[in-house]
Rosetta silent file (secondary structure, phi, psi, omega in degrees, C-alpha in Angstrom):
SEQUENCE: XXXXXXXXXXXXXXXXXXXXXXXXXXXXXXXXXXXXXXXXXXXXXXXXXXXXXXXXXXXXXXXXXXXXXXXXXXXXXXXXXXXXXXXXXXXXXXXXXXXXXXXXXXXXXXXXXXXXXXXXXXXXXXXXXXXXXXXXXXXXXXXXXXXXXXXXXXXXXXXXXXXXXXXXXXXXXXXXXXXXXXXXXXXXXXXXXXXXXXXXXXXXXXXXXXXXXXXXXXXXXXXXXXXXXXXXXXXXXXXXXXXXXXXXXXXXXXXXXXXXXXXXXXXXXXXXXXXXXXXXXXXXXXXXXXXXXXXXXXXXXXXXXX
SCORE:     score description
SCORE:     0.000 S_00000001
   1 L     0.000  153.592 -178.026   -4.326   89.750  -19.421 S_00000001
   2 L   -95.927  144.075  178.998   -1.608   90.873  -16.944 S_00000001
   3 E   -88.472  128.323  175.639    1.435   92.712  -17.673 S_00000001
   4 L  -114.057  119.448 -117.755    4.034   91.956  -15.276 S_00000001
   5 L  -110.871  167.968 -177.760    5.830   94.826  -14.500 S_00000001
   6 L   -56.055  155.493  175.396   10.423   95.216  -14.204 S_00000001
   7 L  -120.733 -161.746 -178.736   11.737   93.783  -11.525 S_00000001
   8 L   -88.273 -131.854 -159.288   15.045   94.360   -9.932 S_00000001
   9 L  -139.101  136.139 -168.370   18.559   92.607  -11.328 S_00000001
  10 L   -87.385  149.777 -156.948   19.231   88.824   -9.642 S_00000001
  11 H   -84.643    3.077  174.141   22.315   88.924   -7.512 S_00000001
  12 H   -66.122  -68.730  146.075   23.011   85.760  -10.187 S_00000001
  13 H    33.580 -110.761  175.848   23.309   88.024  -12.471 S_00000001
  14 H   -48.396  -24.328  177.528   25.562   90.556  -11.055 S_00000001
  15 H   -81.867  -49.358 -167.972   27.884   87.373  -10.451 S_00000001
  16 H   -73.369  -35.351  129.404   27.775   86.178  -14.136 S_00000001
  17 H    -8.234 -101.072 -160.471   29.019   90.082  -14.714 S_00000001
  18 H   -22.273  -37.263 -167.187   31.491   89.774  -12.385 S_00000001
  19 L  -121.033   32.336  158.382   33.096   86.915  -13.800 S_00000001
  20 L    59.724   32.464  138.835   32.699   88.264  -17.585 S_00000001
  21 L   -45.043   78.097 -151.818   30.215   86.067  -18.802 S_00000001
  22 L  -108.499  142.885  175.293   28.767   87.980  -21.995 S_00000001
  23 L   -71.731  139.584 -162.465   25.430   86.435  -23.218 S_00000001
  24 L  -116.034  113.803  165.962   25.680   85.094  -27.261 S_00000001
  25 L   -63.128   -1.089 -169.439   23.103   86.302  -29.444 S_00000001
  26 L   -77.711  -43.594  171.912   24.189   83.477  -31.843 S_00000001
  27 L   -88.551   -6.115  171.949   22.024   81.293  -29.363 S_00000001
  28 L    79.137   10.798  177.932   19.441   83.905  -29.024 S_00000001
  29 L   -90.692  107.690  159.957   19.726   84.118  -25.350 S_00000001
  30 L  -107.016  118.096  179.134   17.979   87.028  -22.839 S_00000001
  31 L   -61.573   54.754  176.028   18.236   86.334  -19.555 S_00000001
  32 L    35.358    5.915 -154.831   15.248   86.166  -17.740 S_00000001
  33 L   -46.112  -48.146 -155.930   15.800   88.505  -14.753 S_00000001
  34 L   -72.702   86.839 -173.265   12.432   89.715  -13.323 S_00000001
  35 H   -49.434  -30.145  160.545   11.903   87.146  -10.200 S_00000001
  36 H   -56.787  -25.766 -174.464    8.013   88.106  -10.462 S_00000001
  37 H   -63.861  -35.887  168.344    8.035   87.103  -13.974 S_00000001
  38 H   -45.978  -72.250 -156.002    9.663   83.422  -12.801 S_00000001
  39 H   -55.033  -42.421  170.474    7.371   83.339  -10.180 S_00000001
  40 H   -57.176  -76.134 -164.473    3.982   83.788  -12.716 S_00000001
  41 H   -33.211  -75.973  162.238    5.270   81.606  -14.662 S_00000001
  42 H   -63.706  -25.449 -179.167    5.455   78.342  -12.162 S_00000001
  43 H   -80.228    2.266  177.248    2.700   79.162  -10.502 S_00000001
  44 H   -82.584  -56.755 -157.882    0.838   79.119  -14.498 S_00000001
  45 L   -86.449   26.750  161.030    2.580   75.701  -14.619 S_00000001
  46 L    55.644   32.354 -173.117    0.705   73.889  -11.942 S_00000001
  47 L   -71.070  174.642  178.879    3.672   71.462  -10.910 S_00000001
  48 L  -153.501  166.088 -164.312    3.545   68.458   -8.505 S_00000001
  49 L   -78.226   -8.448 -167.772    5.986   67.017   -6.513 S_00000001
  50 L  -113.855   22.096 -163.361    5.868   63.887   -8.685 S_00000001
  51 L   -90.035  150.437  116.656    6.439   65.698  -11.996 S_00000001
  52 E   -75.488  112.763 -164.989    9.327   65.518  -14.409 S_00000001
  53 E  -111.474  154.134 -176.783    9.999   69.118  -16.044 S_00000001
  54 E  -120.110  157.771 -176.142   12.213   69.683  -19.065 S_00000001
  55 E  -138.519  119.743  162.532   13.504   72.823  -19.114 S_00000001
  56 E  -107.293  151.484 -178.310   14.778   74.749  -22.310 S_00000001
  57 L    63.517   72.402  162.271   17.527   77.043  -22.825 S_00000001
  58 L   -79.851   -3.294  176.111   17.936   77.623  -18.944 S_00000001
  59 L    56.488 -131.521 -173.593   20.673   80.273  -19.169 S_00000001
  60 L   -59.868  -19.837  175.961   21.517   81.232  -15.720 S_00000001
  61 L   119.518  -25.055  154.044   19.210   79.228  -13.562 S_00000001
  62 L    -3.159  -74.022  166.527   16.698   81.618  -12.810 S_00000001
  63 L   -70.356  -59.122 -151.603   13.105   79.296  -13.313 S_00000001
  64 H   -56.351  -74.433 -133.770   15.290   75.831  -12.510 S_00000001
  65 H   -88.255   10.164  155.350   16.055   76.976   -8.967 S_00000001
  66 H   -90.521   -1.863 -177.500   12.139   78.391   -8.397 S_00000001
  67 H  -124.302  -23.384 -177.911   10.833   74.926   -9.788 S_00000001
  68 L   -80.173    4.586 -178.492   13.251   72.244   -8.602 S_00000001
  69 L   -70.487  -19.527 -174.235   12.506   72.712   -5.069 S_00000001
  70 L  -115.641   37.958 -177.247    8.809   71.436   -6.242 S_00000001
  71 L  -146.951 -179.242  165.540    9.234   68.590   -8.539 S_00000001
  72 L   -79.242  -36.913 -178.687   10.628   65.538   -9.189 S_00000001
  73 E  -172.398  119.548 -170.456   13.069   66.677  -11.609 S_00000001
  74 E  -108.078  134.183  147.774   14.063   69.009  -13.850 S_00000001
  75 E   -61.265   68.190 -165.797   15.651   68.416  -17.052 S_00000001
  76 E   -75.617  148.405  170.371   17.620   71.314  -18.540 S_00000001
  77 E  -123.163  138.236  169.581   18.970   71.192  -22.047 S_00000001
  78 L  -165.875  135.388 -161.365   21.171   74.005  -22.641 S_00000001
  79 L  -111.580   18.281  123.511   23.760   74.157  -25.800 S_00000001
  80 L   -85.284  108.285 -172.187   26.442   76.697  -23.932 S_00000001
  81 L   -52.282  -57.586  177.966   28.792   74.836  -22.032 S_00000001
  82 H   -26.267  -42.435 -160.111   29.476   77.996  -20.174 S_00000001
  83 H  -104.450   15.996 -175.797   26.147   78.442  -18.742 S_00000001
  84 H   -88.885  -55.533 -151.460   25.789   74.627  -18.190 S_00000001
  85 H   -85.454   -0.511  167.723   28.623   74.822  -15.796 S_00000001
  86 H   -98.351  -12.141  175.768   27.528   78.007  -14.014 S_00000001
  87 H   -84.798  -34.781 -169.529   23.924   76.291  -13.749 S_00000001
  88 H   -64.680  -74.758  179.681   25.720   72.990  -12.299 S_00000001
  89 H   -14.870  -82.689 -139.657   27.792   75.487   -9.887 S_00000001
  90 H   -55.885  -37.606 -173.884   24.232   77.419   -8.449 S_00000001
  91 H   -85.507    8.190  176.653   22.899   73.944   -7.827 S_00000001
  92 L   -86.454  142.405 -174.355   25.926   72.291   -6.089 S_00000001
  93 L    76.162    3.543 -170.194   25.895   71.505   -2.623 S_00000001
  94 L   -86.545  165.780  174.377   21.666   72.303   -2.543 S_00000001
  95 L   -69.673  -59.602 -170.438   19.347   69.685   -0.987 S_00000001
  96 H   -74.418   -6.928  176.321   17.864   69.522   -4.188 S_00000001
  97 H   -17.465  -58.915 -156.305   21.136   69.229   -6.307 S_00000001
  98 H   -84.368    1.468  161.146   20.666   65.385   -7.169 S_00000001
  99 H  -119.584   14.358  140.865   17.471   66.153   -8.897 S_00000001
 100 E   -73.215  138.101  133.656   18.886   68.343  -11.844 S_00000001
 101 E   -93.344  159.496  168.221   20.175   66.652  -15.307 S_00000001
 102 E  -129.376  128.218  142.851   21.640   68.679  -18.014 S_00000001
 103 E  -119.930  123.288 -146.596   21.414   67.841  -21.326 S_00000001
 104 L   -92.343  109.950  165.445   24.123   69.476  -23.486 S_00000001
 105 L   168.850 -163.158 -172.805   23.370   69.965  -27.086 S_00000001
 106 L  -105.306   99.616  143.076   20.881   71.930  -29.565 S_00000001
 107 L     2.843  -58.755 -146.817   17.466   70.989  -28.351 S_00000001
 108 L  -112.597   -4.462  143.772   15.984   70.559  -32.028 S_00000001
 109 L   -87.232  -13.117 -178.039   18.921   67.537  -32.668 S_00000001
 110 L   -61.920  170.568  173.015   17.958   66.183  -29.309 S_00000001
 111 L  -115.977  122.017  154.150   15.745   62.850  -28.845 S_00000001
 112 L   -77.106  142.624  170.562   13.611   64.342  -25.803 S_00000001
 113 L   -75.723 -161.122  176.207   13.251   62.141  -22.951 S_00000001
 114 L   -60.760  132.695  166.438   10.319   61.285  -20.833 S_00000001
 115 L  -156.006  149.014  177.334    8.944   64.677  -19.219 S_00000001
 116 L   -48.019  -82.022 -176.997    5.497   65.809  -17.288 S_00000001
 117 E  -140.255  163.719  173.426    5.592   69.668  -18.599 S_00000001
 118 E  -136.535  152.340 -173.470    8.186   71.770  -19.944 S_00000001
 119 E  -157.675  113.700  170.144    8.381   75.495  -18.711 S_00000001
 120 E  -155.845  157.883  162.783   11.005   77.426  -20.692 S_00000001
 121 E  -109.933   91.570  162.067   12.253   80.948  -22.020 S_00000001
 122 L   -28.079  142.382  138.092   12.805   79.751  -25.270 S_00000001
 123 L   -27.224  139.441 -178.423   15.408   80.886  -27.928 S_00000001
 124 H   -73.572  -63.819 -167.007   13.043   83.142  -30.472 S_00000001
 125 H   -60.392   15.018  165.328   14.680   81.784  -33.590 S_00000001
 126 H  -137.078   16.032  175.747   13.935   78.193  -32.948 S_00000001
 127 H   -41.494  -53.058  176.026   10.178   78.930  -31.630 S_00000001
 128 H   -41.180 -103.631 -178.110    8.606   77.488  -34.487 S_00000001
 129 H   -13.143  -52.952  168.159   10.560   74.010  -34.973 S_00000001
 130 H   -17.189  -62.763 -170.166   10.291   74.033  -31.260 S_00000001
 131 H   -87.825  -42.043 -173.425    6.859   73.841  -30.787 S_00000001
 132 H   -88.805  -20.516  145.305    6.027   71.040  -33.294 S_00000001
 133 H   -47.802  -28.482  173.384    9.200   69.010  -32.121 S_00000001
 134 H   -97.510  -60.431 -174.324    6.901   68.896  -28.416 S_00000001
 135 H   -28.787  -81.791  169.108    3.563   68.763  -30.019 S_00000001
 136 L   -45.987   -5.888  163.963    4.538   65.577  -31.982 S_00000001
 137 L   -44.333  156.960  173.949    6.466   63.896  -28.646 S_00000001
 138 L  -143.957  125.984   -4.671    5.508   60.555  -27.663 S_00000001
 139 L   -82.717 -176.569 -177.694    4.370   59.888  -24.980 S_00000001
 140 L   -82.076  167.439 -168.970    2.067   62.645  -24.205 S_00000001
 141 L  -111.705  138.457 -176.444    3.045   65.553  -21.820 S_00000001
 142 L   -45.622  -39.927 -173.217    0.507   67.293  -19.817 S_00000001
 143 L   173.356  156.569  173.354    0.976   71.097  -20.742 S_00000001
 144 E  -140.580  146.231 -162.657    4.135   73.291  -21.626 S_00000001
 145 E  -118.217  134.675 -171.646    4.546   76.895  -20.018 S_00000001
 146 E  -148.659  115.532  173.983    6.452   78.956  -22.958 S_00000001
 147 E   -85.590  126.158  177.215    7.983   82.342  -23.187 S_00000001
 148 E  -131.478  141.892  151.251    7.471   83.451  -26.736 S_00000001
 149 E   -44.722  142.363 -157.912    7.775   86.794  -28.929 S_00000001
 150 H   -44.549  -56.212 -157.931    4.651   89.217  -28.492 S_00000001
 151 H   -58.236  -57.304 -155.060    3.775   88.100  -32.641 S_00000001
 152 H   -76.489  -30.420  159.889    4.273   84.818  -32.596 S_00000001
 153 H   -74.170  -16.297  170.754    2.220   84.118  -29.553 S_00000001
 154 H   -76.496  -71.891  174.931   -0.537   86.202  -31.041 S_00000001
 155 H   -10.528  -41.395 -157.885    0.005   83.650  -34.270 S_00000001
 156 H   -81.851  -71.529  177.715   -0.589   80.416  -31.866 S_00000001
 157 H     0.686  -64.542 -139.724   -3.636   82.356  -30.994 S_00000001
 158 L   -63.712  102.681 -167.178   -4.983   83.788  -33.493 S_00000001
 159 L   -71.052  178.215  179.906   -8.523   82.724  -34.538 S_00000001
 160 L   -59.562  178.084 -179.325   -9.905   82.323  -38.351 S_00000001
 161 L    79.079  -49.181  176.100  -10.628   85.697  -39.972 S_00000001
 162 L   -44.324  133.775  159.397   -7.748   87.241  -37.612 S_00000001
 163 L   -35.188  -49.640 -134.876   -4.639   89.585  -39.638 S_00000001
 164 L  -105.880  -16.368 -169.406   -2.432   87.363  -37.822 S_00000001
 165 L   -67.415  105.411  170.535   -4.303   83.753  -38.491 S_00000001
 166 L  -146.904 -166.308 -161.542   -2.127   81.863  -40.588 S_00000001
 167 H   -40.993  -54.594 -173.900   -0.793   77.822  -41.214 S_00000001
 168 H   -39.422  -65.041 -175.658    1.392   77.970  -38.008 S_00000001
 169 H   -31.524  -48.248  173.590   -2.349   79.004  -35.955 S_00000001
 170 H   -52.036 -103.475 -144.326   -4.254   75.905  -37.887 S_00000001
 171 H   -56.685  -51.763  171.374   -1.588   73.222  -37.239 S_00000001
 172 H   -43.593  -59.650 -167.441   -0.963   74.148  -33.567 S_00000001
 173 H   -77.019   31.859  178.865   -4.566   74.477  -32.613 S_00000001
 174 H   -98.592  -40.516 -159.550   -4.887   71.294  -34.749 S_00000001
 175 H   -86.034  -44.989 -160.366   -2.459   69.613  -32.193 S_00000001
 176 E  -130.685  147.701 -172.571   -3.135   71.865  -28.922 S_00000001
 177 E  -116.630  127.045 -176.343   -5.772   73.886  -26.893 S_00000001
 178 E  -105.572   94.939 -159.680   -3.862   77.262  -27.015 S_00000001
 179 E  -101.970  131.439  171.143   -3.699   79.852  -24.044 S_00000001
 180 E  -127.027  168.498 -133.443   -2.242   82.847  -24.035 S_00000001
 181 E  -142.720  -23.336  171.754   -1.305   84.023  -20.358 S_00000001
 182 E  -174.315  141.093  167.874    0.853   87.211  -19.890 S_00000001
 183 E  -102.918 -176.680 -157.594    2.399   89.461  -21.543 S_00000001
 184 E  -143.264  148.308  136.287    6.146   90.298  -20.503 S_00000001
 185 L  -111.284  171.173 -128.386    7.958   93.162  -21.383 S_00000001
 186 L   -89.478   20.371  175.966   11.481   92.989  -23.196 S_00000001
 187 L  -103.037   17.945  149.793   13.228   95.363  -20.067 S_00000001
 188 L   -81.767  -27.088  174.714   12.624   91.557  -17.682 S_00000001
 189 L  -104.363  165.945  177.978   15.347   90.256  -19.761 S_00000001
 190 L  -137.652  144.581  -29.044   19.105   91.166  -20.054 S_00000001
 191 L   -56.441  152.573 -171.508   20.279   92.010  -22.698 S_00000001
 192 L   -79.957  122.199 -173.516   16.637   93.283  -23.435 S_00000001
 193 L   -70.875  176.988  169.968   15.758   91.577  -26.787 S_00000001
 194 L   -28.078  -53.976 -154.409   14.242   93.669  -29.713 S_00000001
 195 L  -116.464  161.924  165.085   10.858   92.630  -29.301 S_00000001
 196 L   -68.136  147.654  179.957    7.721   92.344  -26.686 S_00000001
 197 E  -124.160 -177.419  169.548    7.352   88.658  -25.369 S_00000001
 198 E   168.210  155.093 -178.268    4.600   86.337  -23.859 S_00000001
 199 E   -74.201  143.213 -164.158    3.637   83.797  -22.146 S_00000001
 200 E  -149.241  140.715  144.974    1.377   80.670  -23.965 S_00000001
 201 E  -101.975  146.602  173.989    0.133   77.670  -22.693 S_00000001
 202 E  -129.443  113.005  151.877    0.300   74.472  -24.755 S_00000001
 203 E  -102.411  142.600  158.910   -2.157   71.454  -23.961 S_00000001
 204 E   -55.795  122.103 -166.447   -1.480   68.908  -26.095 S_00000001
 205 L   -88.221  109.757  152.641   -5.175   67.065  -27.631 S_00000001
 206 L  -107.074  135.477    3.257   -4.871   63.870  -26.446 S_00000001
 207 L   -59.966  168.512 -175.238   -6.052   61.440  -28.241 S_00000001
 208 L   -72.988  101.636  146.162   -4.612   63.295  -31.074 S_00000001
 209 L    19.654   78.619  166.888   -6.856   64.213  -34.014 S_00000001
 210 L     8.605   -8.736 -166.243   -7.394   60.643  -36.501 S_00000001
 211 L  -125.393  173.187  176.305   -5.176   61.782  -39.430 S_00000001
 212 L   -57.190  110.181 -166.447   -1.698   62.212  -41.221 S_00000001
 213 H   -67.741  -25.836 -172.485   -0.025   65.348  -39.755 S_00000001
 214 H   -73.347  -25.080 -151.717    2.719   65.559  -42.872 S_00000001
 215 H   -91.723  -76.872  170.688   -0.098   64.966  -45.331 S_00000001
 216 H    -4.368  -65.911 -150.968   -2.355   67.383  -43.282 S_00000001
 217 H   -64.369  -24.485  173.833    0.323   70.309  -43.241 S_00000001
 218 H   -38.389  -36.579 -161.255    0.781   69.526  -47.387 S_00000001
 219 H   -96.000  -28.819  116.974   -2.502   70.473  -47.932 S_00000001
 220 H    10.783  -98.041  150.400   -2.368   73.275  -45.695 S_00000001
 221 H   -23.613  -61.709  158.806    0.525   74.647  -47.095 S_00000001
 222 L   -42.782  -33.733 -152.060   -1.069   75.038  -50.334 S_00000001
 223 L   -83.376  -63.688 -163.894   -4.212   76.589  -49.058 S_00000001
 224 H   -88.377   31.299  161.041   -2.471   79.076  -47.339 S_00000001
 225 H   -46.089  -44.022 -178.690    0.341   80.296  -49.717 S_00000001
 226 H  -135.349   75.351 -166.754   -1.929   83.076  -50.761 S_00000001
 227 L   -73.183   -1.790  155.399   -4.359   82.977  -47.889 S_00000001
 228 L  -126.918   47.808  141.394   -6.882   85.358  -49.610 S_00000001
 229 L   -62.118  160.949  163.236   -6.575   83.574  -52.473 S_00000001
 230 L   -91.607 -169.986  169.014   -9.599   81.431  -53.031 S_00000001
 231 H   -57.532  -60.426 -158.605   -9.213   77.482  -53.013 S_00000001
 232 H   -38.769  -75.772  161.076  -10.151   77.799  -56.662 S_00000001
 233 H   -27.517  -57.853  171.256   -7.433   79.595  -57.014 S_00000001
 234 H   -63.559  -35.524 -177.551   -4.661   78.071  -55.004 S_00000001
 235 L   -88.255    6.478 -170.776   -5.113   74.659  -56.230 S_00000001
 236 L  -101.881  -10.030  171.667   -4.716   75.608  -59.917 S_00000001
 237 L   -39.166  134.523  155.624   -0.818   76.809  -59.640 S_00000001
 238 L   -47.957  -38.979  172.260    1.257   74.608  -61.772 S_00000001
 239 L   -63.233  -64.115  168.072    3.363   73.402  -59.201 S_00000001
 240 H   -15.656  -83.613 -153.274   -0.047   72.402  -57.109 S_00000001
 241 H   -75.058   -7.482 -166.367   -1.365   70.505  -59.894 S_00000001
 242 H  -104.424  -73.454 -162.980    2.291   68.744  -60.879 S_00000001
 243 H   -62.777  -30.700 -179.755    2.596   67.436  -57.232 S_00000001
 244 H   -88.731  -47.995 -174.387   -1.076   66.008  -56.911 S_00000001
 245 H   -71.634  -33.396  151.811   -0.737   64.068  -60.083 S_00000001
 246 H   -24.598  -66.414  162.910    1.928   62.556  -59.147 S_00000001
 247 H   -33.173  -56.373  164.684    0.698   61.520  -55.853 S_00000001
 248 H    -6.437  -97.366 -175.687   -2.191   60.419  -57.808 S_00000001
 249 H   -64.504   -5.168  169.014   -0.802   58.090  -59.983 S_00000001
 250 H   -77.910  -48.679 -178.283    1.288   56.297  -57.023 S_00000001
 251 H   -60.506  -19.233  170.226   -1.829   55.967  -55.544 S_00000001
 252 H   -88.804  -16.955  156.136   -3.506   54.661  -58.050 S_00000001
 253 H   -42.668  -53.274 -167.798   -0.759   52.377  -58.688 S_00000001
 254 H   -49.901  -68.303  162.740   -0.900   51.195  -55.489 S_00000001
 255 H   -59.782   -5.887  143.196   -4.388   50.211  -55.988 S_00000001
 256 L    77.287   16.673 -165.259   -4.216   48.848  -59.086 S_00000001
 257 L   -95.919  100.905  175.263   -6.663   51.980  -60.537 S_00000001
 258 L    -5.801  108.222  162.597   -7.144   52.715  -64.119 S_00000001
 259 L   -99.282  119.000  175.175   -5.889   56.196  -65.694 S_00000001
 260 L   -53.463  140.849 -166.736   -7.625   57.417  -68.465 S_00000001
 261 L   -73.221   17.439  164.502   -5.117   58.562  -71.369 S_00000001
 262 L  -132.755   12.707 -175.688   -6.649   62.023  -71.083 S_00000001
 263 L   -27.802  140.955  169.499   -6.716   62.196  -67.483 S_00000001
 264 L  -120.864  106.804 -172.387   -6.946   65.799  -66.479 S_00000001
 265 L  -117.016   -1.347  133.496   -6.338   66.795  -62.557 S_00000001
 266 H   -58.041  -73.491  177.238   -7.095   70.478  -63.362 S_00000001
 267 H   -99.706   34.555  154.904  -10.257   69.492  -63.748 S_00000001
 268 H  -104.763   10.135  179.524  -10.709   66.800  -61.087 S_00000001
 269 H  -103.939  -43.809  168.378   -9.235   69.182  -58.776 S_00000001
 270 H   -53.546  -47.504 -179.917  -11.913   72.091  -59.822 S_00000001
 271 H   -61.564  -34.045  177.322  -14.621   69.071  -59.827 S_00000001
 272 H   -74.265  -34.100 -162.020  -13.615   67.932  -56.181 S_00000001
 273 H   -67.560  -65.620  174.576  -13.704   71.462  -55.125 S_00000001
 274 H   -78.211  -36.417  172.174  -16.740   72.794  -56.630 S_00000001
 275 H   -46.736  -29.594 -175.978  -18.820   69.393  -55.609 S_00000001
 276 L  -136.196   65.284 -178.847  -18.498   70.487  -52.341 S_00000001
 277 L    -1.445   56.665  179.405  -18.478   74.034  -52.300 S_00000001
 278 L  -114.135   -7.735  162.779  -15.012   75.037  -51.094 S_00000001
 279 L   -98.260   34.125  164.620  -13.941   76.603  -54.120 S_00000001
 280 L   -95.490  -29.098  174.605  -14.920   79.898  -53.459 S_00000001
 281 L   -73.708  165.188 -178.424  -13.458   79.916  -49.681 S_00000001
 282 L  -138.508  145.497  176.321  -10.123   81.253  -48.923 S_00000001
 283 H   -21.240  -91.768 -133.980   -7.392   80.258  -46.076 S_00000001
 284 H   -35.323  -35.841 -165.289   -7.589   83.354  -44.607 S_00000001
 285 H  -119.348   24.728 -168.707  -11.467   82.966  -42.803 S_00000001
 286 L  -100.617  134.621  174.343  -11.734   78.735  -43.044 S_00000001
 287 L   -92.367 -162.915 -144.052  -11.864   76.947  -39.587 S_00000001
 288 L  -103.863  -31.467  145.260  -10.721   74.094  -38.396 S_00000001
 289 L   -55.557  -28.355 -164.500  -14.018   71.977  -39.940 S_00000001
 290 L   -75.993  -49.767 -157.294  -13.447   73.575  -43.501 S_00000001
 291 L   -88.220   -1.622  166.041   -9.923   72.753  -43.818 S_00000001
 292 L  -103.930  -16.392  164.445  -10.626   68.872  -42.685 S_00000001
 293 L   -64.920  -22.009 -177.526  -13.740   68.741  -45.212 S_00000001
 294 H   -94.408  -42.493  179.696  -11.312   69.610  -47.803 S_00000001
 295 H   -72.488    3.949  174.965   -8.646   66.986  -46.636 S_00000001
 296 H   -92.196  -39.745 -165.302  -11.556   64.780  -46.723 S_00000001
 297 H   -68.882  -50.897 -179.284  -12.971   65.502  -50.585 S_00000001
 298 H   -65.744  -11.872 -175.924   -9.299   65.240  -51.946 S_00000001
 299 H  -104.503  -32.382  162.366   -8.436   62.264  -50.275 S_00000001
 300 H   -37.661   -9.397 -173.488  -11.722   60.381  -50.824 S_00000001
 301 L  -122.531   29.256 -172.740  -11.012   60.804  -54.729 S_00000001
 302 L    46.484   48.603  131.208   -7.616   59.375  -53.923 S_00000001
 303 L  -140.940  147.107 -157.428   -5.532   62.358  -53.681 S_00000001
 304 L   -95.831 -175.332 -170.985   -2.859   63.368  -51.148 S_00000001
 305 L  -159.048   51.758  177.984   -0.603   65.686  -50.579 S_00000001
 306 L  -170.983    0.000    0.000    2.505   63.690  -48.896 S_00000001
């Protein structure tokens, strides 16, 4: 994959210096400097002239003014007034002016609007939320272009088996066909964060996969608490086993289903388990087949896990 190497310092930049603009780690914000890195980046996101792009975090303006010359519109959200009104500023008086919006707030309180693709250099600390706040949008969006920390883009990544494969890996590539596309290093941004970044593509699987995503990640969750635990194992915690019987009996409520007065769901959860020979696997090596045969045998014997 390519490494895209420092560039020089943007003369925006040197102006947001000049007029004592200091960047607030409270928002997690590195500026973006390295105009090749911009430039990989839109040309990764494929735009058309008829596109709407949302754009997160845009800080200084950096990507917005290499992509709004080629779209329909871009759509920044950015939750420092400061760098909204120095973003307004670069684009006033431009041909293209009248096709930025801004929308001012925290991204992950927002209702996102309608948008094509999103191409952003994300905030680190709200990567997570982030990504399953777009995944779960309605309607769907074609692909999102994403600057991420080095780890966490290995995470999206990461196949079964992998050190790195864990719930986050599952539920994206449950959601998304998962690319990952460059790596960046952290002396392209000012102030240079902590860590190595990269670039990920996110397509969104439309249609979507047939099933409950909250119920999905419940079950999930469990498996991979202790991801070289076995199943066996995992499902037999007290808490586990408190939470299903519950579930249970609303469902069988629902349904109007007998409970025997000695009901046990230790051992209907070892009986679903063992019937179909998952309770010897563990999270850590199960694919993306294993872990929906198991949301199938628990829910077929009516129980959930949402």
């Amino acid at each position: 994959m390519p490494k895209v190497k420092s560039g020089k310092t943007s003369r925006t930049h040197q102006e947001v210096q000049r007029q004592g603009i200091g960047f607030n780690k409270q928002f997690g914000q590195h500026i973006l400097k390295n105009p090749l890195v911009v430039d990989s980046m839109v040309e990764k996101a494929a735009l058309r002239p008829t596109d709407t792009v949302l754009e997160i975090g845009p800080g200084t303006g950096n990507l917005t003014m290499k992509m709004i010359d080629r779209v329909k519109k871009v759509i920044a959200c950015e939750i420092d007034p400061r760098l909204v009104a120095e973003l307004q500023k670069r684009v006033q008086g431009t041909p293209s002016a009248h096709k930025l919006q801004m929308m001012v707030g925290d991204v992950l309180k927002t209702d996102l609007p309608f948008f094509d693709i999103c191409v952003a250099n994300i905030p680190y600390q709200i990567s997570s939320p982030l990504v399953f706040k777009l995944l779960l949008h309605r309607p769907f969006f074609r692909c999102a272009i994403l600057m991420f920390q080095r780890e966490f883009a290995q995470r999206l990544v990461a196949p079964p088996g992998d050190k790195l494969y864990c719930r986050l890996s599952l539920n994206v590539q449950l959601l998304a066909r998962v690319d990952h596309l460059m790596k960046i290093g952290r002396n392209n941004f000012r102030p240079p964060p902590k860590v190595e970044s990269s670039v990920v593509r996110l397509e969104p699987k439309n249609p979507p996969p047939p099933i409950n995503f909250q119920e999905w990640d419940g079950m999930v969750r469990i498996a991979f608490l202790r991801k070289n635990k076995t199943l066996a194992a995992a499902f037999k915690s007290s808490k586990v086993l408190t939470l299903l019987e519950k579930n249970y009996r609303i469902h069988c409520s629902f349904h109007n289903i007998p409970i025997a007065e000695d009901f046990d769901m230790k051992q209907k959860v070892s009986y679903i388990l063992e019937s179909n020979g998952l309770d010897k696997k563990r999270a850590r090596s199960m694919d993306m087949d294993d872990f929906l045969g198991v949301l199938h045998a628990f829910n077929s014997s009516g129980i959930h896990f949402s």
